[in-house]
DRENROFI-924122 format. One record per residue (C-alpha): residue number from 0; x, y, z; residue in one letter. Coordinates in pm, 1 decimal, padded with zeros to 6 digits, always signed. Example, Ala and Ser with C-alpha at 12.3 -4.5 7.8 and 13.67 -1.06 7.14 Angstrom:
+-----+----------+----------+----------+----+
:   i :        X :        Y :        Z : aa :
+-----+----------+----------+----------+----+
:   0 : +01230.0 : -00450.0 : +00780.0 :  A :
:   1 : +01367.0 : -00106.0 : +00714.0 :  S :
+-----+----------+----------+----------+----+
//
This chain:
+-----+----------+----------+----------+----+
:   i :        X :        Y :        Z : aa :
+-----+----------+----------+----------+----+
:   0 : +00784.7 : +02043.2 : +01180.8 :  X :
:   1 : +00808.7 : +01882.8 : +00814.2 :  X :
:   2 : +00995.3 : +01560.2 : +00797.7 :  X :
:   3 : +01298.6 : +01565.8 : +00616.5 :  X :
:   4 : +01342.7 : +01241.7 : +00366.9 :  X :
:   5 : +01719.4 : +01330.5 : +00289.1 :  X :
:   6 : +01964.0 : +01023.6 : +00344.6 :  X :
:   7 : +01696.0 : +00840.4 : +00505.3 :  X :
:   8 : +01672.5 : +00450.9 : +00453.8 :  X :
:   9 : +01290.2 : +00448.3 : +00300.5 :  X :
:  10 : +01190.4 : +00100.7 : +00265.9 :  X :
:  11 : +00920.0 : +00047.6 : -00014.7 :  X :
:  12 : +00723.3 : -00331.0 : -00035.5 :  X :
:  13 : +00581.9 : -00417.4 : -00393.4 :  X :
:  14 : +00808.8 : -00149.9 : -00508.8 :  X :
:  15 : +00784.4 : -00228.3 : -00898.6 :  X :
:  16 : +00401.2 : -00212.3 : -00916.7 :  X :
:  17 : +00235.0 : +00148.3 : -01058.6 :  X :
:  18 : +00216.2 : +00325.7 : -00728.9 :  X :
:  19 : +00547.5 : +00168.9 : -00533.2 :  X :
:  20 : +00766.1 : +00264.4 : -00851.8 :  X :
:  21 : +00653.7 : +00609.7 : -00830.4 :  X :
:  22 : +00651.4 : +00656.6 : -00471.4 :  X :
:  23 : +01027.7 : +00462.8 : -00489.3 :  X :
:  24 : +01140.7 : +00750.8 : -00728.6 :  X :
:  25 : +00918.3 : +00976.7 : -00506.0 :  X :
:  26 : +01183.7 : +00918.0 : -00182.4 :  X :
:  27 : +01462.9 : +00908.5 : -00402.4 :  X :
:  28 : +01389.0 : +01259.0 : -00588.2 :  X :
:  29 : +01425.7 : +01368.2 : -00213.5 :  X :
:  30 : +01738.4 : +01236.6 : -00125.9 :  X :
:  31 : +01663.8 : +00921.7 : +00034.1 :  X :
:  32 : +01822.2 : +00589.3 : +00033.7 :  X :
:  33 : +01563.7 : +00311.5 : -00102.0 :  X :
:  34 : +01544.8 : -00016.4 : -00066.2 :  X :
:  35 : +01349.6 : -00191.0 : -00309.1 :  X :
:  36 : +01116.5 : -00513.2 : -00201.7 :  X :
:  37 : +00932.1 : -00736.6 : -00456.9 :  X :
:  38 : +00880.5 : -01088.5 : -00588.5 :  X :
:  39 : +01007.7 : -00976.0 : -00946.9 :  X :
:  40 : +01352.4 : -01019.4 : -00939.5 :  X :
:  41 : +01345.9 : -00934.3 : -01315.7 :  X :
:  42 : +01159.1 : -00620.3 : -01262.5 :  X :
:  43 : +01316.3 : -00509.4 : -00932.4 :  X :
:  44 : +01673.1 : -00524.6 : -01087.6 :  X :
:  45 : +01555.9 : -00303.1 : -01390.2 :  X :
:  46 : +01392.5 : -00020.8 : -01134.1 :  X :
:  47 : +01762.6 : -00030.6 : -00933.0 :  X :
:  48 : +01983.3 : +00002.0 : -01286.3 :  X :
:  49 : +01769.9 : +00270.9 : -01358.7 :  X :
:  50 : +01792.2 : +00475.8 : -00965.7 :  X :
:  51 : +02109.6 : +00401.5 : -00938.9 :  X :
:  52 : +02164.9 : +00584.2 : -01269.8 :  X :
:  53 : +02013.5 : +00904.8 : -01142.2 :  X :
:  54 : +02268.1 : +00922.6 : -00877.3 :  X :
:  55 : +02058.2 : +00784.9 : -00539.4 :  X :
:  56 : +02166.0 : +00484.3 : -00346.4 :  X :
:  57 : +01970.7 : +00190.0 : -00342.0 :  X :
:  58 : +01967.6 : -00203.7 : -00308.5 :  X :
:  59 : +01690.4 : -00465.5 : -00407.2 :  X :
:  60 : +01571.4 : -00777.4 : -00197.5 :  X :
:  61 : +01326.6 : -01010.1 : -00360.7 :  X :
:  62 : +01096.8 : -01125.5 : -00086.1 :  X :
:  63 : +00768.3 : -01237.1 : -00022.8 :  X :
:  64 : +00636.7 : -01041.3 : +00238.3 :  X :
:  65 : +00373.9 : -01336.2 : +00332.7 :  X :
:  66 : +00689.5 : -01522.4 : +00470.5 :  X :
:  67 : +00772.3 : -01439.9 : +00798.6 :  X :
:  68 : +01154.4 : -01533.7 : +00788.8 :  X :
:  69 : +01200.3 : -01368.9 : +00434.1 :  X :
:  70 : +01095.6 : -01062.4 : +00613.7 :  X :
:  71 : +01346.1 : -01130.3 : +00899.4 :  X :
:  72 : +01650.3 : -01199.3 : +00655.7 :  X :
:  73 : +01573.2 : -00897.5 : +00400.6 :  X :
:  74 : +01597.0 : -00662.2 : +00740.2 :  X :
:  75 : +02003.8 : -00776.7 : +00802.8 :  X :
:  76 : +02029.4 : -00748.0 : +00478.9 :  X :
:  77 : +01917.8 : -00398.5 : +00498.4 :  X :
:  78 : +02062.3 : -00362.3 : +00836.0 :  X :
:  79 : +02455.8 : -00512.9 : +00684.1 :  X :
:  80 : +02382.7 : -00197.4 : +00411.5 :  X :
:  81 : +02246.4 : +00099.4 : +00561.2 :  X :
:  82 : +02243.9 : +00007.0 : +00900.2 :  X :
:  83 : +01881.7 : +00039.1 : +00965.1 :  X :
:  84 : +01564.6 : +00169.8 : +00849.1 :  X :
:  85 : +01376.9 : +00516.4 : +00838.9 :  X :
:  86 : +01068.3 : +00499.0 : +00691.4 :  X :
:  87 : +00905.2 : +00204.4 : +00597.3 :  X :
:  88 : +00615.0 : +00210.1 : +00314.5 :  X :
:  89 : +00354.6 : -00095.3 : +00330.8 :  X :
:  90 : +00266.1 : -00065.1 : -00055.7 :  X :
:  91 : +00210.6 : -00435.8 : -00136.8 :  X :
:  92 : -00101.7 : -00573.2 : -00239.2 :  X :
:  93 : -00294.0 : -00797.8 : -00437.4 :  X :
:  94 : -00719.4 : -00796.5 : -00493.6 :  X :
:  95 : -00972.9 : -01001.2 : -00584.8 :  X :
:  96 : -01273.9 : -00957.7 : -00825.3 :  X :
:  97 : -01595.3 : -01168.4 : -00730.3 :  X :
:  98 : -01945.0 : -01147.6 : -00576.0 :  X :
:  99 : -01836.7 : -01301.0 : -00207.4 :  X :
: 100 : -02063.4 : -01587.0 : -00247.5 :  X :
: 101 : -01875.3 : -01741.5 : -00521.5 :  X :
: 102 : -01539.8 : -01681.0 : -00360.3 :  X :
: 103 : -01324.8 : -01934.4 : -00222.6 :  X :
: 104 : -01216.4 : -01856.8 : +00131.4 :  X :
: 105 : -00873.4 : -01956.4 : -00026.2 :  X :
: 106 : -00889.8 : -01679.2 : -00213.8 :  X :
: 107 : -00987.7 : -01448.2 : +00080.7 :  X :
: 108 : -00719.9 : -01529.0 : +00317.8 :  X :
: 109 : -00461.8 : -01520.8 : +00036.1 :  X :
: 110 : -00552.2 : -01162.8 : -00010.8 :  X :
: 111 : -00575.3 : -01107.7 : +00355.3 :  X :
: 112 : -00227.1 : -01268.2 : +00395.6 :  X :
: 113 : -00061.5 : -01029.9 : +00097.6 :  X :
: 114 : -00253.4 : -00707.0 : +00191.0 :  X :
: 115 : -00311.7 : -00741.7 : +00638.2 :  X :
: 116 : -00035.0 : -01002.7 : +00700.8 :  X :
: 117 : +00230.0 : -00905.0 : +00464.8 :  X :
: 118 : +00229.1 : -00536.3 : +00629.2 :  X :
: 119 : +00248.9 : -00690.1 : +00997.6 :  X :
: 120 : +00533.0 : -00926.5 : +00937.6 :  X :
: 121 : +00709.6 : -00629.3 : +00758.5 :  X :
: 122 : +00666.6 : -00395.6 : +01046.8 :  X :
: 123 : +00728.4 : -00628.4 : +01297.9 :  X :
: 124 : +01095.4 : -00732.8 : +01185.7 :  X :
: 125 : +01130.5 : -00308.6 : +01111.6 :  X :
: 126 : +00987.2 : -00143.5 : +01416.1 :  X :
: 127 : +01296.9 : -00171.6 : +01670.7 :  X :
: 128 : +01439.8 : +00027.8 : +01415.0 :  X :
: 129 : +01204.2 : +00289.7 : +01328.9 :  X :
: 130 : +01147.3 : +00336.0 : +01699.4 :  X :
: 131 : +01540.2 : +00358.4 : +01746.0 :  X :
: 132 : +01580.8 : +00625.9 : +01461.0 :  X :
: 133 : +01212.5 : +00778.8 : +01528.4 :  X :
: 134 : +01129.6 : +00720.6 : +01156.1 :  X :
: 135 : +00773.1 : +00675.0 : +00990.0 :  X :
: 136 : +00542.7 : +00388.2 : +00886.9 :  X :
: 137 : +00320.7 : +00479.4 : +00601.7 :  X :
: 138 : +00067.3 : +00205.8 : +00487.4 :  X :
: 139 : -00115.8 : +00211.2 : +00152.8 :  X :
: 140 : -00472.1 : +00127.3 : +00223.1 :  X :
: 141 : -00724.3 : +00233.1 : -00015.6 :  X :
: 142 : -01097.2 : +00418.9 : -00045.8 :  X :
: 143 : -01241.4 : +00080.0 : +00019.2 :  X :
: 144 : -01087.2 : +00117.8 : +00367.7 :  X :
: 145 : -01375.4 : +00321.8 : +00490.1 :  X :
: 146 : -01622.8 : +00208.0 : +00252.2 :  X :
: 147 : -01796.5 : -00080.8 : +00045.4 :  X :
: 148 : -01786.4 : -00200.5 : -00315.2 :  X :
: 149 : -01962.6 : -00484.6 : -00409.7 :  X :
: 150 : -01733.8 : -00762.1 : -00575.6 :  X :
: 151 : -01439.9 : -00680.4 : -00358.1 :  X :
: 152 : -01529.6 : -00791.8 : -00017.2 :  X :
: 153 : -01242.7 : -00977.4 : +00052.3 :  X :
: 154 : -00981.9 : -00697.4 : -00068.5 :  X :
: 155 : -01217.5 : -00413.5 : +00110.1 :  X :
: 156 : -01186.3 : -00646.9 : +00463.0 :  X :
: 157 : -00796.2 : -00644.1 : +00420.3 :  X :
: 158 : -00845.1 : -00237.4 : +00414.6 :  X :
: 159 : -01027.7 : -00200.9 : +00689.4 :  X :
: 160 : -00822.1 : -00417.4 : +00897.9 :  X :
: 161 : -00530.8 : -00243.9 : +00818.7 :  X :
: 162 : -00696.0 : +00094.0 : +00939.2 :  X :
: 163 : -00822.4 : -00103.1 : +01287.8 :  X :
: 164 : -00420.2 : -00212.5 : +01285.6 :  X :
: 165 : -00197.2 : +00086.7 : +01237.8 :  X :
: 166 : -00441.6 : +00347.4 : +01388.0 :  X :
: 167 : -00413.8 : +00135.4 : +01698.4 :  X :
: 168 : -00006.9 : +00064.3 : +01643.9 :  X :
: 169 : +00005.5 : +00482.5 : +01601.5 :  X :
: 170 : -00172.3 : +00504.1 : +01948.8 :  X :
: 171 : +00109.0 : +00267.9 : +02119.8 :  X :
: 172 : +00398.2 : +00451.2 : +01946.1 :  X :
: 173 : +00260.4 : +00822.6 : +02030.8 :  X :
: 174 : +00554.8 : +00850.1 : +02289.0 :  X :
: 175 : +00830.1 : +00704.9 : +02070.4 :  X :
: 176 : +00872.7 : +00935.4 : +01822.3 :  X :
: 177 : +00722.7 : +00718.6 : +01516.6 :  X :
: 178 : +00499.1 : +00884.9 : +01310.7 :  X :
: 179 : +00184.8 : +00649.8 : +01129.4 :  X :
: 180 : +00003.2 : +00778.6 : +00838.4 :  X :
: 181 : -00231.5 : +00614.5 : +00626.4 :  X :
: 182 : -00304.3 : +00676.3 : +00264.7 :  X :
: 183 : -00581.0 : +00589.2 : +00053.4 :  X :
: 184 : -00593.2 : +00601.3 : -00320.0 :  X :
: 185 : -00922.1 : +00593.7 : -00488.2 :  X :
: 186 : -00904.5 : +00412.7 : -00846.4 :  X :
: 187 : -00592.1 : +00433.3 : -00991.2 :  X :
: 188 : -00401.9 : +00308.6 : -01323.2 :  X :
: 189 : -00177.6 : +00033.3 : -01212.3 :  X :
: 190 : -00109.3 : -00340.9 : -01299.9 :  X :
: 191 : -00364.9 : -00462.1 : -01031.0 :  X :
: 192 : -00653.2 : -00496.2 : -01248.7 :  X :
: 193 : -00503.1 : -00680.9 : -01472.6 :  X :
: 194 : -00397.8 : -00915.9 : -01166.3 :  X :
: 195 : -00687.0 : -00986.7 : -00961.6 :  X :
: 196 : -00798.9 : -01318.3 : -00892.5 :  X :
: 197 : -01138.4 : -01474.5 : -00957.8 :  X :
: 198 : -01342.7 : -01616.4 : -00677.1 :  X :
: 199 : -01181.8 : -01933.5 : -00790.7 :  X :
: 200 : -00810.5 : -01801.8 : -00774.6 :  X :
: 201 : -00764.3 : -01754.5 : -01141.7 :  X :
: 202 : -00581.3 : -01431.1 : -01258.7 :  X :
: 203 : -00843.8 : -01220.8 : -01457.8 :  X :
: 204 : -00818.2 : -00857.7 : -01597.0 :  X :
: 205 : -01135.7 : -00588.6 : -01487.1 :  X :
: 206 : -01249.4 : -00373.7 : -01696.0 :  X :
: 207 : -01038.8 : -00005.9 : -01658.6 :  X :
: 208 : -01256.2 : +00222.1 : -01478.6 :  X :
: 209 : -01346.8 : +00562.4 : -01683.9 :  X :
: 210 : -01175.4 : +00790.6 : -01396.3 :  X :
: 211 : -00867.2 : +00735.4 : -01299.7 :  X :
: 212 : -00566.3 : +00904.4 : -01117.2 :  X :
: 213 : -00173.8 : +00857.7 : -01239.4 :  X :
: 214 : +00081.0 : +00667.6 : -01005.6 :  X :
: 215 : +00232.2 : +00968.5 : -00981.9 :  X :
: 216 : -00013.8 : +01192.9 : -00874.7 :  X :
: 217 : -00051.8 : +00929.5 : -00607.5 :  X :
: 218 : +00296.7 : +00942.4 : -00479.1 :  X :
: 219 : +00303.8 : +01287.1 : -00480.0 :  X :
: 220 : +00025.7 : +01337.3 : -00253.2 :  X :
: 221 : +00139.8 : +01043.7 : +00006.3 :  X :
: 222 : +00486.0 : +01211.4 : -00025.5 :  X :
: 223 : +00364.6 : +01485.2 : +00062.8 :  X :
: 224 : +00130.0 : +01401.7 : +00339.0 :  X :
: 225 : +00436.2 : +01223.7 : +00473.7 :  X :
: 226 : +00680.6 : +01527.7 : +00481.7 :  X :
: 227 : +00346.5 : +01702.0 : +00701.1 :  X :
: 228 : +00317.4 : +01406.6 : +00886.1 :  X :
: 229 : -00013.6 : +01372.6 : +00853.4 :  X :
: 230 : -00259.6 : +01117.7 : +00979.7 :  X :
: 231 : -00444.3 : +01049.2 : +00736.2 :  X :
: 232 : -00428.3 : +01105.6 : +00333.6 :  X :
: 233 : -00782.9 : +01088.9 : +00108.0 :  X :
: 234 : -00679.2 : +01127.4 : -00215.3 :  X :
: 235 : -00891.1 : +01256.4 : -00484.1 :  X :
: 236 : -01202.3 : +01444.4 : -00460.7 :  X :
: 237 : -01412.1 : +01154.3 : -00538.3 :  X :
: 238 : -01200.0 : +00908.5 : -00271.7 :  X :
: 239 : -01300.9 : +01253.7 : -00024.3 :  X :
: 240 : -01660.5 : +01234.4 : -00137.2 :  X :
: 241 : -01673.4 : +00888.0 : -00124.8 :  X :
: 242 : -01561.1 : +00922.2 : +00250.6 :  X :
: 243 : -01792.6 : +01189.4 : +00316.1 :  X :
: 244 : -02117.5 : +00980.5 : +00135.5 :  X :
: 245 : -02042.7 : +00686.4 : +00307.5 :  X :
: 246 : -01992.9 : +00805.1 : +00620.7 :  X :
: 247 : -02250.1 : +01063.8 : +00651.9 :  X :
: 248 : -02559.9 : +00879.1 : +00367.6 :  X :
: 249 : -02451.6 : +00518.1 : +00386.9 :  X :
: 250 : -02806.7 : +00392.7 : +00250.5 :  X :
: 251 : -02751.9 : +00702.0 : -00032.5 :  X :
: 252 : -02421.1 : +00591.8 : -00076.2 :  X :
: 253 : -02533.5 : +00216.1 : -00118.8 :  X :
: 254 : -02811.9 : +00271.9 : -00376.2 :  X :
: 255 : -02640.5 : +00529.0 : -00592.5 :  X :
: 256 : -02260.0 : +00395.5 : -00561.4 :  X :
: 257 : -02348.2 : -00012.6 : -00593.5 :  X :
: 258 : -02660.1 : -00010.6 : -00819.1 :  X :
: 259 : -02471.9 : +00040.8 : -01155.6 :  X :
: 260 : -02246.7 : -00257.6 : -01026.8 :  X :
: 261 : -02551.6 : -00438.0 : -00925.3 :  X :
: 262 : -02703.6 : -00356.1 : -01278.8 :  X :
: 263 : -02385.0 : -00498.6 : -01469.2 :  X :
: 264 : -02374.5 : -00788.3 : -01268.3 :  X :
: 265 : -02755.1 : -00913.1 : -01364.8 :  X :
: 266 : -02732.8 : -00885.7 : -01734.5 :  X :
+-----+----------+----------+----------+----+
//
């Protein structure tokens, strides 16, 4: 049975980057209710003038999903609004770009505190909810969730763990009605390569790889995952061959996938 998104309280975290503004409008193009969550209280206001102009109901909390309390507060503020939540979208994240010997473990754990931390404290302070109203978690990991890319250790250990996490967390809620899906993007054209931080925490921009998928097409293929209430969504053919290579040729997958990477990096 298809899940139906109308009037439903869909929460969204790092809601103004590429892929959460296009999943927010996603939701809302189906009749839910968003709620907006971001650091960018510049941006975030812009994105809810222009929802609220199509028509859909929405609010904006600016929050920083690494603090614990922040999280606590923006849920009764949600709560005081729309009563509860529905469907809560981990989208927040932030990456790094550097070989892992000449990262900081600073720079590490701040990743693994945006991308793995951020996503616990937001579905800890949300779950009695989504249990109550049997709603949906949907967490934005990425390809490097089940596989390796050299330079991004840090932000491909923060995938992973969120896999080990909310496969696990989909296990324990099997009996309470909360669906868990998992989505995974392969290279797409957003605003975090022009974020990432060095190994030494400095903001850098990484060259814009020569395939890439829209935002949109993105959100429409976790939206629609979501409404089939599916596990698991690869998308992309080269995310699903990725998935396949790595899982089935690892050493193929290694030599052929890394060694352009390796090449760039030695000259």
């Amino acid at each position: 049975m298809e899940y139906d998104f109308k009037y439903k309280v869909v929460v969204v975290t790092g809601a103004t980057g590429g892929i959460g503004r296009a999943l927010s409008w996603r939701f809302a193009k189906a009749g839910a209710r968003i709620v907006l969550i971001d650091l960018d209280q510049e941006q975030l206001l812009a994105l809810q003038n222009q929802v609220e102009r199509s028509g859909v109901e929405v609010m904006s909390i600016v929050c920083d999903i690494v603090d614990k309390e922040r999280c606590q507060q923006a849920m009764r503020e949600i709560e005081d609004r729309f009563g509860g939540v529905d469907v809560l979208v981990n989208n927040a994240g932030i990456g790094h770009h550097s070989l892992f010997q000449e990262t900081s473990t600073a720079v590490i754990r701040r990743v693994m505190e945006v991308n793995f931390f951020g996503a616990i404290n937001c579905t800890k302070v949300m779950l009695a909810s989504l249990v109550s109203r049997k709603g949906m978690i949907i967490t934005m990991s990425s390809v490097l969730g089940y596989s390796p890319m050299i330079c991004l250790s840090g932000y491909a250990a923060s995938k992973h763990a969120l896999h080990g996490l909310f496969n696990s967390l989909r296990a324990e809620l099997l009996n309470d009605g909360v669906h868990v899906m998992i989505a995974c993007p392969g290279k797409t054209e957003t605003d975090l390569r022009k974020h990432m931080l060095s190994g030494d925490g400095q903001i850098i921009e990484v060259e814009r790889s020569r395939i890439m998928a829209s935002p949109n097409e993105v959100a429409e293929a976790v939206f629609n995952g979501a409404r089939k209430k599916k596990r698991l969504v690869v998308h992309s053919k080269m995310s699903k061959l990725t998935q396949f290579l790595y899982r089935y040729f690892p050493a193929y997958y290694e030599l052929k996938q890394l060694k352009p990477v390796q090449k760039k990096l030695k000259t």
